[in-house]
C-alpha positions, -999 to +999 in steps of 0.1 A: -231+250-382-221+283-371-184+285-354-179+305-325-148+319-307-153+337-278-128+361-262-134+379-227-111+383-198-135+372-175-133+327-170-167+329-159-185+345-188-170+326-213-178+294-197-218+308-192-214+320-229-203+289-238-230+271-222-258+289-237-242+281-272-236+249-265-274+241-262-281+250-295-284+224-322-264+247-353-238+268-328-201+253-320-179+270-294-147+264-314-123+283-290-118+310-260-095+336-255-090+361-223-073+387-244-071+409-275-039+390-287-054+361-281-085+361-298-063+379-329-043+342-331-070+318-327-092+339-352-065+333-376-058+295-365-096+284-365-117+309-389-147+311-367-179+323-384-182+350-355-159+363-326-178+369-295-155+403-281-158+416-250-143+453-255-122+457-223-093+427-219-056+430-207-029+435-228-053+444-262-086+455-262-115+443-283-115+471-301-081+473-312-082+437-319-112+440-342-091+473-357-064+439-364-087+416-376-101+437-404-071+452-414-059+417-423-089+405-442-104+384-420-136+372-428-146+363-394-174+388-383-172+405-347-199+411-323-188+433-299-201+431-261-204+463-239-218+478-209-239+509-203-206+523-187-185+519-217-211+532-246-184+556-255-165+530-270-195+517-288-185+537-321-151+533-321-161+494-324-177+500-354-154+518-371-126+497-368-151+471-382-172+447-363-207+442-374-226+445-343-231+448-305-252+438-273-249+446-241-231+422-218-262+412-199-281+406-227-304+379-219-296+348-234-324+338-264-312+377-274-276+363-274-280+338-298-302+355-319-270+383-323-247+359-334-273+340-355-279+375-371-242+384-377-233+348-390-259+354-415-240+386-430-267+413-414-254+437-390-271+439-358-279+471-345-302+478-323-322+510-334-332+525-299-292+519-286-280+529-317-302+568-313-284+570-281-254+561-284-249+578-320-263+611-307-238+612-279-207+604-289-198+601-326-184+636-335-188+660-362-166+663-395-141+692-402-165+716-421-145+719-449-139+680-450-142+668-487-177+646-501-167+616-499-165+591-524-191+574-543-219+598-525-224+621-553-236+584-568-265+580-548-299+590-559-324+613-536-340+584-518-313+564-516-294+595-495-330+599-476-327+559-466-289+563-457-301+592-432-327+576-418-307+545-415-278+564-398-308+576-373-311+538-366-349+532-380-351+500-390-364+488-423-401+486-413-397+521-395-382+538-427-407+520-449-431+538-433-416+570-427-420+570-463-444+553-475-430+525-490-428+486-489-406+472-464-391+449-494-384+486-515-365+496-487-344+468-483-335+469-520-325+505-518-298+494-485-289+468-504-279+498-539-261+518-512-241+494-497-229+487-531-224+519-545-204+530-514-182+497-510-197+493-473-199+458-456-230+462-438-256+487-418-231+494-396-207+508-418-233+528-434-243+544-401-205+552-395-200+566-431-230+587-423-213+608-400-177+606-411-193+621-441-214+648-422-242+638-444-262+634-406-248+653-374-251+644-342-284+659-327-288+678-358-305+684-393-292+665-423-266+679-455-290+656-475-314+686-491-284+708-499 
């Protein structure tokens, strides 16, 4: 059974959230909060399987509240909700930890498959949003910002995957970018997630370009 807490300001998407959950045989609403602060005490009380968080609430945002949340260990994992007015904040969320996001209206089979996907330990991100909203607004290291650790550690193809990856191609579309079974290329996330210390796809896209190995828009560091 997968344990849900869901934290919007909004009574009436909750309670349509809830609904839609509530339908399916292995999902439990466990709790609901209309803020950040909120959603930070009940995460701690009841140790959902995934927090449901709508980025903009009174008196802490989603984002912050994930920044919280992570920073304390939880093992709760975050999906993040958002709007085509509020991409901007899209990469923040990812940095300060959660492991996915879908857009508000997102119909509701799509819903459950999000949360189905996150409880499972994958990180769902959309390739096509994640192009957009990657190019847009994540911004470019210092120039003279240091490697980072542990990516003088990956080999070649691993640093080709991790680019592509960061471009958000899933694992079929980088299999056959090049040339390779979609099982090799899942072993070879699964080596670089390790070898960096990274939770998921989602902190391998933001390490990506913290690290300036891919810039927005531009050519990768990876063939230096």
């Amino acid at each position: 059974m997968t344990r849900v807490l869901l934290a919007d300001d909004q009574a009436l998407v909750r309670r349509g959230f809830r609904l839609i959950l509530e339908l399916e045989p292995d999902m439990e609403v466990v709790g609901e909060a209309a803020n950040g602060h909120e959603a930070i005490r009940l995460v701690r009380e009841l140790e959902p399987d995934v927090a449901v968080m709508d980025i903009r609430m009174p008196e802490l945002d989603g984002i912050e509240a994930t920044r919280r949340l992570q920073a304390a260990g939880s093992h709760t994992r975050v999906l993040i909700l958002t709007t085509f007015d509020l991409n901007e904040y899209v990469y923040e969320a990812m940095r300060a930890g959660a492991s996915g996001f879908l857009l508000k209206d997102v119909p509701s089979d799509q819903l459950v498959a999000g949360i189905r996907t996150v409880a499972a330990g994958d990180a769902l991100l959309a390739p096509t949003l994640t192009r957009r909203l990657i190019e847009h607004f994540v911004h470019r290291p210092p120039p003279d910002a240091a490697a980072p650790r542990g990516l003088d550690e990956l080999t070649d193809r691993e640093l080709e995957v991790l680019t592509l990856v960061a471009r958000g191609l899933s694992n079929g579309e980088i299999a056959s970018a090049l040339f390779l079974g979609e099982a090799t290329i899942k072993t070879h996330v699964g080596r670089i997630l390790q070898k960096l210390s990274l939770r998921d796809r989602v902190q391998a896209v933001v390490y990506a370009y913290d690290s300036g190995v891919v810039h927005p828009g531009g050519a990768t560091d990876a063939s230096s």
